[in-house]
MARTI-232160 format. One line per 4 residues: number of its first residue (from 1); their letters; for each residue x, y, z of C-alpha. Coordinates in steps of 0.25 Angstrom, whole numbers, plus 5000, padded with zeros to 4 digits. Layout:
BEGIN
NUM) a) X Y Z; ...
end
This chain:
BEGIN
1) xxxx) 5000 5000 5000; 5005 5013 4997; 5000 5020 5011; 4992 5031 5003
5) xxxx) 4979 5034 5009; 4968 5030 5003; 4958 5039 4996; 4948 5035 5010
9) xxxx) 4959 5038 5019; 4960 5052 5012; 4946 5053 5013; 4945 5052 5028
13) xxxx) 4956 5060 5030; 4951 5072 5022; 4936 5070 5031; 4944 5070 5044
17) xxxx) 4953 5083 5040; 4939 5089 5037; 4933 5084 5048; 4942 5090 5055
21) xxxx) 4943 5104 5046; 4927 5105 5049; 4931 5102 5065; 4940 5114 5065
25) xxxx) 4932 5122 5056; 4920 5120 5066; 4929 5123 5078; 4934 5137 5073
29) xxxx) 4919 5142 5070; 4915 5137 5082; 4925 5140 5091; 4921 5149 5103
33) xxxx) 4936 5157 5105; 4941 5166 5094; 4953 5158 5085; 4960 5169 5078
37) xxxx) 4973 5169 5071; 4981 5183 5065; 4995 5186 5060; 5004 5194 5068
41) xxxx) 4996 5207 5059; 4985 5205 5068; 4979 5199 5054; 4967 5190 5059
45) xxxx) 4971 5176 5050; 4960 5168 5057; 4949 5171 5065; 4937 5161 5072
49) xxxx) 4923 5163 5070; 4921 5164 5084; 4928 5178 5083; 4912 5183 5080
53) xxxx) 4906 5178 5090; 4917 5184 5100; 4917 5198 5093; 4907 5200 5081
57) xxxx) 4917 5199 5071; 4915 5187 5061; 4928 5180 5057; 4929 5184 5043
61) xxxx) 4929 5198 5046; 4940 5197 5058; 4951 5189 5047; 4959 5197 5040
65) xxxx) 4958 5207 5050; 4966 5213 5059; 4965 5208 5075; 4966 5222 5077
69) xxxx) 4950 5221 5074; 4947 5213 5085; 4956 5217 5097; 4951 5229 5105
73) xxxx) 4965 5234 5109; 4977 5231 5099; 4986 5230 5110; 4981 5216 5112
77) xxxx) 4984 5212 5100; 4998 5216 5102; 4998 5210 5117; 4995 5197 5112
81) xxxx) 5005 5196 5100; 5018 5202 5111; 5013 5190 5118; 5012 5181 5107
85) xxxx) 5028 5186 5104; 5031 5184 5117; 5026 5169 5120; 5018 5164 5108
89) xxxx) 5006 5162 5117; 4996 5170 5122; 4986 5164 5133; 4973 5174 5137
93) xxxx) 4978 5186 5131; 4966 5195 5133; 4961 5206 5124; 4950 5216 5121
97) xxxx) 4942 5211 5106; 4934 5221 5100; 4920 5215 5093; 4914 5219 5082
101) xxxx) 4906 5228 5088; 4915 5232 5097; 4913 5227 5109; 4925 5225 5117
105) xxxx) 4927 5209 5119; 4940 5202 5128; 4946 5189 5122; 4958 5178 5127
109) xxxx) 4967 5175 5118; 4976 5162 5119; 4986 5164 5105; 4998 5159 5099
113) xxxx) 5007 5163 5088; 5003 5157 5075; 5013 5151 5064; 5013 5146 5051
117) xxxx) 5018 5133 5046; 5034 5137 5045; 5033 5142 5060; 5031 5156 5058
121) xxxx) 5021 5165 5066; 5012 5171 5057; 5002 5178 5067; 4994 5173 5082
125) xxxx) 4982 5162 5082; 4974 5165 5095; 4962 5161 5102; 4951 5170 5110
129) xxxx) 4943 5167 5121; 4931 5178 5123; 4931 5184 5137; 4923 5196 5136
133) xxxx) 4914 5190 5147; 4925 5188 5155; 4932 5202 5155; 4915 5209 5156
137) xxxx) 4915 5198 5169; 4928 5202 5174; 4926 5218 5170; 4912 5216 5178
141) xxxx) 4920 5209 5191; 4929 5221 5190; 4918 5231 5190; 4912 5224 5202
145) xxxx) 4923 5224 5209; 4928 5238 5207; 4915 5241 5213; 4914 5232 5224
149) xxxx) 4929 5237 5230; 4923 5253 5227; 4912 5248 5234; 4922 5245 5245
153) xxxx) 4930 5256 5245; 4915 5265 5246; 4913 5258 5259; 4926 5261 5263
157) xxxx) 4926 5275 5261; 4913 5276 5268; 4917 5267 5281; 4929 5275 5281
161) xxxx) 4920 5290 5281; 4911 5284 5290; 4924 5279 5300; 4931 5293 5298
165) xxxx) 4921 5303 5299; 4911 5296 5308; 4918 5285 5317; 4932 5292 5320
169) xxxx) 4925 5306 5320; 4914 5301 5331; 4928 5294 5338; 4936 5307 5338
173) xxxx) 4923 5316 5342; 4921 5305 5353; 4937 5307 5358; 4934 5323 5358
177) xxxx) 4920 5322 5366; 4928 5313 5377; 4939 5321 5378; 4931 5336 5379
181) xxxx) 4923 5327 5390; 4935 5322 5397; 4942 5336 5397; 4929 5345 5401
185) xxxx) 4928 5335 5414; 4938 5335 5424; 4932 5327 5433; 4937 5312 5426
189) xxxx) 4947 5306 5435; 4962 5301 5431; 4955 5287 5425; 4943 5291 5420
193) xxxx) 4952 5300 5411; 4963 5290 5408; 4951 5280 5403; 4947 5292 5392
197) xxxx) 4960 5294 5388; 4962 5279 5385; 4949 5281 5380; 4953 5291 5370
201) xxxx) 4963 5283 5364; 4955 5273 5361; 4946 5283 5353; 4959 5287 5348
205) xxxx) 4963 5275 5342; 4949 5272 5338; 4948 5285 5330; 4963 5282 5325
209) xxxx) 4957 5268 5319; 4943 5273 5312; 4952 5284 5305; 4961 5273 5301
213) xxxx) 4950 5263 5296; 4945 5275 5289; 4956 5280 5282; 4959 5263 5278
217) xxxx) 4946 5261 5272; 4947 5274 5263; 4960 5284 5262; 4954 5298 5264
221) xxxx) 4965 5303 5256; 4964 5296 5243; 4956 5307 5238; 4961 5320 5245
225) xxxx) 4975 5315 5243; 4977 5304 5234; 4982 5291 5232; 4996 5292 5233
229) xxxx) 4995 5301 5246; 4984 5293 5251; 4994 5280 5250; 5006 5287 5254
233) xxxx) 4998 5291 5269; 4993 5277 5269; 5008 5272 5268; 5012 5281 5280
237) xxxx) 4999 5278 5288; 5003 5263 5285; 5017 5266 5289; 5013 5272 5300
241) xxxx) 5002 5262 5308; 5010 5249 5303; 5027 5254 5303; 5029 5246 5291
245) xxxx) 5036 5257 5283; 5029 5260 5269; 5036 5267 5257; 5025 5271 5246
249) xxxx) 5031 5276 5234; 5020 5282 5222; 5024 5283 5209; 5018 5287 5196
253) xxxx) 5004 5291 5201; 5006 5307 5207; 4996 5313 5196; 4990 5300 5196
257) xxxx) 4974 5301 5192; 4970 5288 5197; 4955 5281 5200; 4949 5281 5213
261) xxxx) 4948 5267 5212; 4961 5264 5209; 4967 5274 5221; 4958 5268 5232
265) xxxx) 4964 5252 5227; 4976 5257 5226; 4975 5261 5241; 4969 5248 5245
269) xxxx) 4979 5239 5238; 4990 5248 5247; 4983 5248 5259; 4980 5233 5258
273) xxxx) 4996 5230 5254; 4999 5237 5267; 4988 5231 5275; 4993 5219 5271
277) xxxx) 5009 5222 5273; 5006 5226 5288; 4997 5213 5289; 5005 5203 5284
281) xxxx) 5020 5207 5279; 5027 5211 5293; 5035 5221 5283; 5041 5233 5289
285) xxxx) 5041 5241 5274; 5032 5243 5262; 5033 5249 5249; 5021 5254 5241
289) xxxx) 5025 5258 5227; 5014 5264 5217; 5017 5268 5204; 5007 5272 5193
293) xxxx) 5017 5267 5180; 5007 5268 5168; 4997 5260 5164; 4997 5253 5179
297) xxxx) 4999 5256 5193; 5008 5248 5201; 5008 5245 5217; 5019 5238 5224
301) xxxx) 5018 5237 5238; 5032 5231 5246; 5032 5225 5259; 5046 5219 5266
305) xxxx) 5037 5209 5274; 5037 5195 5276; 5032 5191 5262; 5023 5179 5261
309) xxxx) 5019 5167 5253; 5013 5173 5239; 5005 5159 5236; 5002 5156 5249
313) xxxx) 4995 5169 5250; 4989 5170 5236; 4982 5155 5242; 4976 5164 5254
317) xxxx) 4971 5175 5246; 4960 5167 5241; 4956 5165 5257; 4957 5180 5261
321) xxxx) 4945 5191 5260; 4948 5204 5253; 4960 5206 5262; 4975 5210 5258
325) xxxx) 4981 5204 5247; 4967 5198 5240; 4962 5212 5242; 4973 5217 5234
329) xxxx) 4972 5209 5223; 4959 5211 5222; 4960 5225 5219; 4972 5221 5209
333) xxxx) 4962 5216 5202; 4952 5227 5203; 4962 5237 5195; 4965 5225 5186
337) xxxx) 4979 5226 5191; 4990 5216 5195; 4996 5212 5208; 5008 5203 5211
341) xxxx) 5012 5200 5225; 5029 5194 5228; 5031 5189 5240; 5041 5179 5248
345) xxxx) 5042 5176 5263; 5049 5187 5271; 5052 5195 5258; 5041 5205 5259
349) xxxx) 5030 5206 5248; 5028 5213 5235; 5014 5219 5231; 5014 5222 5216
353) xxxx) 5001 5229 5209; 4999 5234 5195; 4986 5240 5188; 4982 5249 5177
357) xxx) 4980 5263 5183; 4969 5272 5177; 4965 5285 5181
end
């Protein structure tokens, strides 16, 4: 036998490659992501049906085009190909689609380098996954959230009226009224007046600690003074109540036009790194650095404490209420900033915390 195949065996074979032409012809219409190949012109070579469903566009008007047509901002486009030079993958690149009727739409991309049969690279063959919903959900959670923690900071400032100009006035009027009375009669024997004056430093100390919770729960400088002044009395109240020295050093944001918003976190994520230092670090120094280096805001705050166990505490965060370190990062999150944490044992901790800064 001459090990030709037969005419039948060529038959079968022909059905089976378009069997499987039909199989893969039926996949690409019906695929639910976006397959999408362009040269390195930004050229669309190939595009999925899918791509209509997603943004309104129908293939045959998107090939051909320019990917320019499609992506909101042009810098993604030129995100994604410095990472493609870098690594020759990309996994969840996100990016901002613009539909045909120009609603603003968010896509994953998972791409990779395409290349021709001699191994060249002739442009980037990608996949995208829709997550509009997700960023609406996410945008909606932020919303929510940026409400809920002005929510807060309201019932603070009210607490904090109500404990200055009610609690600690009727404690100082109080101290007034029985030291008038105690002066006015001579009558009171040796005891009687030792007991009022021990008396009165317990008022003392009482009207001390309101004007402390109040100033705590909202700085009454923030708007007289402003931030920078506001911190830099906080720092040398700090200093002053606790004896850990505290060095904080601005930069970058003197003429600084920042949101409310962004000032009173700010404040909290300072107060709540040194609320943590005295708790927890047993240092004796800390340095609060704040920079405004545009487009971000960067906050560092230094301790020379014992350090601690960075995954160990990362496993107890998921136990703690909105206390310390969770309550931090929570507000990281909030101004869709960033925030690393180094720490060893006995080698002090580092805070570090960038975000986009608008004014």
């Amino acid at each position: 036998m001459s090990g030709k195949p037969t005419y039948e065996e060529l038959e079968r074979r022909i059905r089976q490659l378009e069997k499987k032409l039909t199989d893969s012809n039926r996949i690409f219409k019906n695929i639910q992501d976006v397959f999408c190949q362009t040269d390195f012109t930004g050229n669309i070579i190939e595009i999925s049906p899918s791509v209509e469903r997603y943004l309104g566009f129908s293939r045959e008007e998107l090939i051909g085009q320019s990917i320019l047509k499609i992506y909101h901002n042009p810098k993604d486009r030129e995100q994604l190909l410095e990472a493609l030079s870098g690594t020759g993958e990309v996994v969840d690149f996100e990016f901002c689609a613009k539909s045909k009727d120009n609603r603003l739409m968010f896509g994953s991309v998972n791409a990779h380098i395409l290349y021709n049969a001699d191994g060249e690279p002739i442009g980037v063959e990608s996949m995208v996954r829709d997550v509009t919903e997700r960023k609406r959900t996410e945008k909606h959670i932020q919303t929510l959230s940026h409400q809920l923690l002005k929510a807060h900071e309201d019932e603070r400032q009210m607490i904090s009226r109500e404990l200055h100009d009610s609690v600690a006035q009727d404690l100082s009027t109080l101290k007034i009224a029985l030291g008038i009375f105690f002066d006015k009669d001579s009558s009171f024997q040796p005891e009687t007046k030792k007991k009022f004056s021990e008396l009165s430093k317990i008022l003392d100390r009482s009207i001390s600690t309101v004007r402390n919770l109040s100033y705590d729960l909202s700085p009454p400088g923030l708007k007289e003074f402003g931030l920078l002044q506001t911190l830099a009395t906080y720092c040398e109240e700090f200093e002053k109540n606790t004896g850990i020295h505290v060095q904080f050093h601005p930069a970058g944001l003197k003429k600084a036009i920042m949101d409310p918003f962004i000032q009173i976190n700010l404040y909290r994520l300072i107060q709540e790194g040194l609320n943590n230092v005295r708790k927890h670090a047993e240092a004796s120094q800390v340095v609060v650095k704040l920079v405004g280096a545009y487009p971000d805001i960067i906050l560092r705050i230094e301790d020379n404490g014992k350090g601690f166990d960075i995954q160990a505490r990362e496993q107890q965060l998921d136990n703690e209420k909105r206390m310390g370190l969770r309550s931090m990062k929570e507000r990281v999150n909030l101004l869709q900033g960033q925030m690393t944490i180094q720490s060893y044992p006995m080698k002090g901790t580092k805070i570090w915390i960038k975000f986009p800064f608008k004014e």
